[in-house]
C-alpha positions in Angstrom: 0.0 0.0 0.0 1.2 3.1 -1.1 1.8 6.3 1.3 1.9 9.8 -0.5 3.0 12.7 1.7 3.1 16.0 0.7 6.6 17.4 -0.2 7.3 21.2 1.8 9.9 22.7 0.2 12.6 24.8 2.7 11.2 28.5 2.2 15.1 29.2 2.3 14.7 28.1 -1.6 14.9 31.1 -3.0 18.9 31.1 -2.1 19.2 28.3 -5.0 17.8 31.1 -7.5 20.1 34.1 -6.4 22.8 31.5 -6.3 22.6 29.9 -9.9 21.6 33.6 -10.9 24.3 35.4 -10.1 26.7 32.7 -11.6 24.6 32.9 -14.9 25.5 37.0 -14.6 28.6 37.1 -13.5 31.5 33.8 -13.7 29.8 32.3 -16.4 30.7 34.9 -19.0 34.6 33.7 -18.2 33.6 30.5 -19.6 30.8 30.9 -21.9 29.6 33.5 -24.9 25.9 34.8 -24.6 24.8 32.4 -26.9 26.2 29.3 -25.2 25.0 30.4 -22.4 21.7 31.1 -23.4 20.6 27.7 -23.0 21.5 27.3 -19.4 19.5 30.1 -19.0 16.7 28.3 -20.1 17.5 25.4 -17.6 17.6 28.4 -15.1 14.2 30.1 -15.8 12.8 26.2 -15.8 13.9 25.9 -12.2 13.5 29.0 -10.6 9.8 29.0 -11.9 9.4 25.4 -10.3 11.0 26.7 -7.1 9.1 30.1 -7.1 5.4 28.3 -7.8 6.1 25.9 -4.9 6.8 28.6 -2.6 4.0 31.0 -3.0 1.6 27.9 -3.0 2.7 26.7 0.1 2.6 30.5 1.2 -1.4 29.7 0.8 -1.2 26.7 3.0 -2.7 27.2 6.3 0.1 27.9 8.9 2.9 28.0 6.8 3.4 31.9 6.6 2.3 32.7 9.5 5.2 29.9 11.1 7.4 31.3 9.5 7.1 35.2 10.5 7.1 34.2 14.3 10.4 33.8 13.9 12.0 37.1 14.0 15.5 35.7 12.2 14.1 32.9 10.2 11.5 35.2 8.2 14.6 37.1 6.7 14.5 34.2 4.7 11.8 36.4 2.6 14.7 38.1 1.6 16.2 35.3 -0.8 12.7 35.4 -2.5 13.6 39.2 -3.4 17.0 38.8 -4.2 16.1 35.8 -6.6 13.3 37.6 -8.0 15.9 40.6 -8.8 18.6 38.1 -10.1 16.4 36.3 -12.6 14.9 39.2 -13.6 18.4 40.6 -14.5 19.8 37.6 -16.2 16.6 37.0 -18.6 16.8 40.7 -19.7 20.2 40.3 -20.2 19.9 36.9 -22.5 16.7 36.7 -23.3 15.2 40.0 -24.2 12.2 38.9 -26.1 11.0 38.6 -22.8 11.5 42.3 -21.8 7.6 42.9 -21.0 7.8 39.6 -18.7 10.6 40.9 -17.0 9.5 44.4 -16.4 6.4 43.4 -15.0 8.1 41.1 -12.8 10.3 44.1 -11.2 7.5 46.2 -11.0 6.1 42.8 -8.8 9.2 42.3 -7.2 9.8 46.0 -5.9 6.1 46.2 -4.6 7.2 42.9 -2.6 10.0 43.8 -1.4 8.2 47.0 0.0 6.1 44.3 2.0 9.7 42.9 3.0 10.8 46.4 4.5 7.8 46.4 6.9 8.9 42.9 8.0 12.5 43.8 8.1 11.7 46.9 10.5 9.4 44.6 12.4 11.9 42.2 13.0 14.8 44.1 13.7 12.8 46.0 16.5 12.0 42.5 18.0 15.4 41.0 18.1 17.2 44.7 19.0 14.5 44.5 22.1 15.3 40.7 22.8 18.5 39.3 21.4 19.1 36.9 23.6 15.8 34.8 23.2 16.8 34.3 19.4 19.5 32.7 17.8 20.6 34.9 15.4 22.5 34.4 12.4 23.8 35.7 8.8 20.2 35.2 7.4 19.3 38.4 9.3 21.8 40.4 6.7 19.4 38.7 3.7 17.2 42.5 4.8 20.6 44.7 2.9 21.0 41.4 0.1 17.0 42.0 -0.9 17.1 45.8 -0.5 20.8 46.2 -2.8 19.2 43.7 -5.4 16.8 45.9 -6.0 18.8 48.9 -6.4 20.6 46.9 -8.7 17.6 45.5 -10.7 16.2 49.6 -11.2 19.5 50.3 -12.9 19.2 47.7 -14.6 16.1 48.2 -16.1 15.1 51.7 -15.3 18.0 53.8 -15.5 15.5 56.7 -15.5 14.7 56.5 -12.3 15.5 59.8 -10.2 19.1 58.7 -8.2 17.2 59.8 -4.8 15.6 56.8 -5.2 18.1 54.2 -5.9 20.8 56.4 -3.0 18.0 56.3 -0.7 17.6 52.6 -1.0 21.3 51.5 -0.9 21.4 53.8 2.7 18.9 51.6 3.8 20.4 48.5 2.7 23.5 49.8 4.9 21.6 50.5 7.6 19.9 47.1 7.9 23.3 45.9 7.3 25.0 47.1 10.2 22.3 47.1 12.2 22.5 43.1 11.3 26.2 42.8 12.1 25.5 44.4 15.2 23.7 42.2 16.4 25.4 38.9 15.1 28.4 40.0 16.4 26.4 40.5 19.9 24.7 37.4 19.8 28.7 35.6 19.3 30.4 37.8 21.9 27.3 37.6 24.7 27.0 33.9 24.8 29.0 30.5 24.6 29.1 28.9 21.5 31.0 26.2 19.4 32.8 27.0 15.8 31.8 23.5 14.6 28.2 23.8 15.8 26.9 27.2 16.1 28.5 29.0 13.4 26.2 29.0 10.6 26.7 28.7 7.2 24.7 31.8 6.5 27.3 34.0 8.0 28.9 34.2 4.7 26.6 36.7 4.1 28.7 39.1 6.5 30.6 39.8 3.3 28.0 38.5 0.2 26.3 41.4 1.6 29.4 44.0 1.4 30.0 42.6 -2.4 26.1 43.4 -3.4 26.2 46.8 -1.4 29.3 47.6 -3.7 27.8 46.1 -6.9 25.1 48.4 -6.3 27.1 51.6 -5.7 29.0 50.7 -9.1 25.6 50.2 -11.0 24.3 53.7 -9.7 27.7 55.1 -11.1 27.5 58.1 -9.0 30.6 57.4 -6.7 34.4 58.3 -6.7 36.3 55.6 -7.9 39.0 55.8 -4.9 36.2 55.1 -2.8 35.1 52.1 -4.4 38.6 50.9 -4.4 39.4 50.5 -0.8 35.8 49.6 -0.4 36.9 46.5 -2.6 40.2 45.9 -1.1 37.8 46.2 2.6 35.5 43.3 1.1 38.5 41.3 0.3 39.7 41.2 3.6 36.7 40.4 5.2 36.2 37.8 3.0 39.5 36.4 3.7 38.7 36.5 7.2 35.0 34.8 6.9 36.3 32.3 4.6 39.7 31.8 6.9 37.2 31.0 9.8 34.8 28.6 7.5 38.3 26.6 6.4 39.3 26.1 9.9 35.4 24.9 11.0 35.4 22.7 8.2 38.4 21.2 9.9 37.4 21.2 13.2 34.2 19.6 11.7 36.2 16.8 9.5 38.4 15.6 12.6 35.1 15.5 14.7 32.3 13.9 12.4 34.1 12.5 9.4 34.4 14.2 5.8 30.6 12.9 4.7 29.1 14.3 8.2 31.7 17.3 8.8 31.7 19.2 5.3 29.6 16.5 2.5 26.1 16.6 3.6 23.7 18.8 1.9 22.0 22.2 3.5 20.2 24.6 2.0 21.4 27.3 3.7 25.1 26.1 1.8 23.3 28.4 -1.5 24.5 31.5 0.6 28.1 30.8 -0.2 27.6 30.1 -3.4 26.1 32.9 -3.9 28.5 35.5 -1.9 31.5 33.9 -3.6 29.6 34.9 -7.3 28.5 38.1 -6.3 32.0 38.8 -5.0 32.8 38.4 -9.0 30.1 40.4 -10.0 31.1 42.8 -8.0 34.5 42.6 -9.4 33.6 42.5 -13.1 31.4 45.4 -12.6 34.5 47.5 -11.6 36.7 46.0 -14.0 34.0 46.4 -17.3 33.0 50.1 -16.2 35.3 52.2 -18.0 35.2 55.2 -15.2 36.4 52.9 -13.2 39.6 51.7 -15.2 42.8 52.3 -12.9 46.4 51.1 -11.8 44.3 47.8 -10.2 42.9 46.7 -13.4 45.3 44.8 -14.5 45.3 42.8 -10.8 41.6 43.0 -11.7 41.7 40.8 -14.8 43.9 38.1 -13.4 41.4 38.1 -10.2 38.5 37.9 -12.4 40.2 34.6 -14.1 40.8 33.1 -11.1 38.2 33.5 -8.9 35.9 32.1 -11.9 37.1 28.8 -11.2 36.2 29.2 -7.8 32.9 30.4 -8.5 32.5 27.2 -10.8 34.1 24.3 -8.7 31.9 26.1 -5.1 29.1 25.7 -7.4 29.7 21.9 -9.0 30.4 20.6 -5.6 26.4 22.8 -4.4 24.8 20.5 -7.1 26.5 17.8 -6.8 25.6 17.3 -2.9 22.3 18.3 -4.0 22.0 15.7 -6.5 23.3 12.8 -4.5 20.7 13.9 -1.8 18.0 13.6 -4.2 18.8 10.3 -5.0 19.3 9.0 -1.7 15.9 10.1 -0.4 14.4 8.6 -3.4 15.8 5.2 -2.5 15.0 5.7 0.7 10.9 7.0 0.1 10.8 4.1 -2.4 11.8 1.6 0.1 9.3 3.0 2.5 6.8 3.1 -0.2 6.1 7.1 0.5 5.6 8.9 -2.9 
């Protein structure tokens, strides 16, 4: 006899689309000409509307939203849905332009959304600012500055016409939720005891994804000195240094205590977010290096960077799908054994 249960998909979802995205947009192009890469596109838009129509059904399922904004730091997981929504809306204007109404009217969507996603933002931010230390909080916090800078990025994008007060008003409030976010992961790991193998999140590699979208979107407004943006990028750099120099010596800590399958090999969702820093990191990057005002003594070092951090991009991204994939099967096997469909 046959069980069927009902598959929830992790509302942290949206992180596979700003992930895949933002490799599409950015480290892609190193390996790929537009038309190439055109078809993966379609793969893309294929998936992310799969992804997208699962979430905003279950979004209708009794209890589902309403679980998941009790949770003052889970909810900012709303924030992937933005970002994702500004990401493919980006990349299909970009290679597929027939679709230029579609897309349009999805940013006009999107922006009215992520209005909603302010009110949330501010909401939770006062709960967790008034209570930190009944919440764990985490890097998914900073997803508030990811949604808000996408969007700054997606009206340049596709309406460059737009007064600038708008898109500078925006980015200042994608750095305020920012720091007000940092503040209060960096309380959260300073106030209380916790363990490097266990407690630090994979999401905290938004601490510098977000710093590589804020700058993206400063270099897409084209309205800032270009010294600035330079020692902003070399600031990124190091902090993504540090982030990542912290995540290599977790994932050994993790390997001598649980094994390479259980330490660093096992699929999480929440794994997307580095995927997606590291590519935006690029993005970031490229957009300095292919802006012409921005051409200086670093481009050179820019281009080399560019070639070499593509790989990473790639190989971070293989290893994603991969553990993905082999996940997939396994719980297959395993549902078909239990006869669960």
């Amino acid at each position: 006899m046959n069980v069927y249960k009902r598959k929830i998909l992790n509302p942290a979802s949206g992180a596979i689309v700003m992930a895949l995205g933002v490799f599409l947009q950015g480290a892609m192009t190193h390996f790929l000409n537009q038309t190439a890469g055109r078809w993966f596109v379609f793969v893309y838009l294929l998936l992310s509307i799969a992804i997208y129509s699962k979430l905003f059904r279950q979004v209708f399922q009794k209890g589902f939203l309403t679980s998941l904004l009790k949770n003052p730091v889970n909810s900012f997981v709303l924030g992937s849905w933005i970002a994702g929504f500004s990401v493919l809306s980006i990349v299909l204007e970009r290679y597929l332009p027939l679709l230029q109404l579609i897309v349009v009217a999805l940013a006009v969507v999107n922006s009215l959304l992520w209005v909603i996603f302010l009110y949330i933002s501010f909401m939770n931010f006062k709960q967790l600012w008034n209570g930190p230390a009944f919440h764990v909080i985490h890097g998914v916090v900073l997803l508030s500055a990811v949604a808000t800078q996408s969007v700054v990025i997606l009206w340049s994008e596709l309406f460059p016409s737009l007064p600038d007060i708008f898109r500078i008003s925006a980015i200042t409030l994608g750095v305020f939720f920012y720091m007000v976010g940092l503040f209060l992961i960096f309380k959260r790991y300073t106030e209380t005891e916790w363990s490097l193998t266990e407690d630090w999140t994979n999401t905290n590699c938004i601490i510098h994804g977000g710093l590589s979208i804020t700058g993206l979107a400063i270099v897409s407004t084209k309205m800032f000195q270009e010294e600035i943006l330079l020692y902003y990028w070399m600031l990124v750099l190091i902090v993504l240094c540090l982030v990542e120099g912290l995540e290599i010596v977790r994932a050994i800590k993790r390997v001598r205590k649980k094994g390479w399958r259980e330490g660093i090999f096992s699929y999480n969702v929440s794994q997307w977010s580095r995927n997606f820093t590291f590519g935006m990191f690029y993005a970031f990057t490229m957009g300095m290096h292919k802006n012409t005002y921005h051409k200086n003594k670093f481009y050179e070092f820019h281009e080399l960077f560019l070639s070499l951090w593509a790989w990473v991009v790639l190989i971070a991204l293989v290893i994603e799908i991969g553990l993905w994939a082999e996940k997939k099967v396994i719980k297959k096997k395993t549902m078909a054994k239990q006869g669960i469909y």
